[in-house]
N, C-alpha and C positions, 0 to 999 in steps of 0.2 A: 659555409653559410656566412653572410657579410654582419659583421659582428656591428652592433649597435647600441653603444652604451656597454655598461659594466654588467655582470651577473645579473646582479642585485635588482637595478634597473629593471634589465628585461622580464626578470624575474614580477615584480612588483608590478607590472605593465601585463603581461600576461593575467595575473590575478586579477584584476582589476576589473578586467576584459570580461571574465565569467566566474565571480564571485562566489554570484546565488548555485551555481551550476558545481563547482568544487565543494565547495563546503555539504551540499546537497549528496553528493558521489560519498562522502563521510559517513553516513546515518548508517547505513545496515551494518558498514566492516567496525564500526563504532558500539552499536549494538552486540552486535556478536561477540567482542572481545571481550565488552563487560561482564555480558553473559556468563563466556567460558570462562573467566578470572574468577566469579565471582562463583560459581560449579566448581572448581579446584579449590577456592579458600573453605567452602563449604564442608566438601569434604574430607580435606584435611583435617578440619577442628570439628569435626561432627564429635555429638557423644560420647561414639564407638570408641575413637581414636585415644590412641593410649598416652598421646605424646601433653608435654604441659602446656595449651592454650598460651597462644602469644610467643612461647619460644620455637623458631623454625626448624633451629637442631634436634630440639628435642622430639618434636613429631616427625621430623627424618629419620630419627633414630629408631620408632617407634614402628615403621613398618617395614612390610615384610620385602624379600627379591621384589615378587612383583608389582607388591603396590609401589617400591620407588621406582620401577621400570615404567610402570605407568604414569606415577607423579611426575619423571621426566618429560614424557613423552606428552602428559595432559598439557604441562608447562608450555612447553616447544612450539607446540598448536597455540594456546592461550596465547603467547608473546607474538609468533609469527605469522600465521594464517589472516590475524586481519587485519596485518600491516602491511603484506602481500598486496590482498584486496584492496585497499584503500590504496597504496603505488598505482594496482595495477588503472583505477578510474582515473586519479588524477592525471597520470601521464596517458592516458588516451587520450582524456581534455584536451591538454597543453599541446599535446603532439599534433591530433585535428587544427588548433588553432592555429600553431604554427605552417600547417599542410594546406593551409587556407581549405578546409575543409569543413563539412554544414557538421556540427554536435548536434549530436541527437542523444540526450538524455535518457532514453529507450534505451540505444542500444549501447551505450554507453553502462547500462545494467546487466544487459543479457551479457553482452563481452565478460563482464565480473562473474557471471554465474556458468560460464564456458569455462573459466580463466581458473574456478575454485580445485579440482585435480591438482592445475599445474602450482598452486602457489600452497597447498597441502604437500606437495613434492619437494616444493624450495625451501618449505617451515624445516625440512630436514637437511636438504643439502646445504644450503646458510646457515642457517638457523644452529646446527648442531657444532660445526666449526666454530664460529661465534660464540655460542655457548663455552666450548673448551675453552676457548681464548680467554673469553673473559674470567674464568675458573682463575687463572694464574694473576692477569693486572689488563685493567682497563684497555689500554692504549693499543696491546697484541687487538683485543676485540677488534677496536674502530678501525684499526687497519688492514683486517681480514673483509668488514663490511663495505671499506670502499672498493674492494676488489671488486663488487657487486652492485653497484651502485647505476650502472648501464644495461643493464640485464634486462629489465623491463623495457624500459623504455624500445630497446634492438629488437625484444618479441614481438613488439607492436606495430612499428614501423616498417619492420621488415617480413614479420609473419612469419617467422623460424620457428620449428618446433622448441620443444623444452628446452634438449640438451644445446640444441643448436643458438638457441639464444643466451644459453651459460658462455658457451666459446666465444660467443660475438661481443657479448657485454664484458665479458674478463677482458677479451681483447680491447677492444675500446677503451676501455676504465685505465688502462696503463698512457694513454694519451691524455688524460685529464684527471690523474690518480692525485696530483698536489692540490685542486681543488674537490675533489670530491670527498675527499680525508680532509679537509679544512672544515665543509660541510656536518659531515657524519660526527666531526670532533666537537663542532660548536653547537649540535643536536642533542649532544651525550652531554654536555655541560648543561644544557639550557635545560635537560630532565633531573639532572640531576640538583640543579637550583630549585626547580622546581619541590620535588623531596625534601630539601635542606626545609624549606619554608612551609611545607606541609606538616614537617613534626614540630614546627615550631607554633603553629597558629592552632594546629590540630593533633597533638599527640596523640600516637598509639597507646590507648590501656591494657590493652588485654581483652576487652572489649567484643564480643561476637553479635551485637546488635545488628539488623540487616541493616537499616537505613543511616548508620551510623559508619558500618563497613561501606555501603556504596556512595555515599558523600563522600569520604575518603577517596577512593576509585576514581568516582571524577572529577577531582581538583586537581588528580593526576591525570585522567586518559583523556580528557579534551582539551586542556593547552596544547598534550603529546601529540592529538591528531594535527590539531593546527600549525603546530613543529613539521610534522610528517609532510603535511598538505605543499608546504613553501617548498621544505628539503626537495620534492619529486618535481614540482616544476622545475626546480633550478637542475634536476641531474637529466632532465628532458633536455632543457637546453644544453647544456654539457654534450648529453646525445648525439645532438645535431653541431655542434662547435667539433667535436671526434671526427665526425663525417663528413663534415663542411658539403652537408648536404642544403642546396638552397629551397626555402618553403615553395618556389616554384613549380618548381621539378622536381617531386618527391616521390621514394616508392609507397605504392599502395598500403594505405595499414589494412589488413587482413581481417575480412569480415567474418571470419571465423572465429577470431578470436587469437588461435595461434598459442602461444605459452605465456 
């Protein structure tokens, strides 16, 4: 693809292009997450739970084999499934626009409600890797994530099933692995500044108030999306920078949906 300007640029230039249209692809995998974040905090600190409000060890500690088999697995979902979702609209977008192809905001929905399977699949095969990595120190995480970071985008463009768009996207990501770990790493900082200044404007008390817990939430999960939203158009372009595919002559994105 004939390279035009820096990342960032095209990046910015792309956004720009269809705003109302991204940010819009945002709202249900946005919903959802708060949702389920907010279904997991719930019943972590419910009543019942034995563990001391406010301390996270202590209600870890506090349950049984399978309520943490499932506190894991509620997490995993909670973190990844509507980050999934939300890639998987945004680099439809980017991809269409770069494919000189009509967006249709319709189907640009239905694709997300095909796509839900395949990114409940990913919540574990990313998602759980990630997870470990991050257990030990940051940095193993970010660099297990940009392994991944092509993966979507490949499903879409090219219409490969699940696995098939894991191999395409690992492979790929190894041709633009120094920018896409720059990406992922200046995502993980910018959430985590984020944090830094969330307990400092808005400390955690202990606090189990609902609208006190979801103010909290989203001071966090809507800058994150809008972190997310930029992140995926720019590993779309990367996609196409990997492939030196030109928006001319492109293969078909898969009206099925695909992985």
């Amino acid at each position: 693809m004939e390279q035009k300007g820096s990342l960032l640029s095209r990046m910015a230039a792309l956004f720009a292009t269809d705003a109302g249209t991204y940010l819009a692809s945002l709202f249900l995998p946005g919903v959802l997450g708060i949702g389920l974040y907010l279904a997991m905090l719930f019943w972590l600190t419910s009543p019942g739970s034995q563990g001391t409000p406010g301390d996270p060890l202590s209600i870890w500690r506090s349950l049984s084999v399978f309520e943490k088999l499932g506190a894991f697995t509620g997490m995993l979902l909670t973190v990844w499934l509507p980050v999934f979702l939300a890639a998987r609209g945004i680099c439809k977008i980017a991809a269409s626009r770069l494919l000189g192809q009509e967006i249709d905001f319709a189907a640009v929905l239905r694709d997300g409600v095909r796509f839900l399977p395949t990114a409940f699949v990913y919540s574990f095969i990313i998602g759980f890797p990630s997870a470990m990595a991050f257990a030990f120190l940051v940095i193993p995480s970010i660099l297990v994530l940009a392994l991944f970071t092509l993966v979507i985008p490949a499903g879409i463009v090219e219409g490969t099933t699940l696995f098939a768009a894991l191999r395409r996207g690992t492979q790929l990501a190894g041709r633009e692995y120094g920018r896409s770990f720059l990406l992922v790493l200046a995502s993980a900082a910018s959430v985590a500044l984020l944090l830094f200044f969330r307990q400092k404007i808005f400390p955690y008390d202990g606090s189990t108030d609902a609208s006190a817990t979801l103010l909290r939430v989203i001071m966090i999960y809507v800058p994150t999306l809008l972190l997310m939203l930029l992140s995926n158009i720019c590993f779309t372009l990367l996609y196409f920078d990997a492939t030196s595919a030109a928006p001319a002559q492109p293969p078909v994105i898969a009206a099925a949906g695909g992985s």
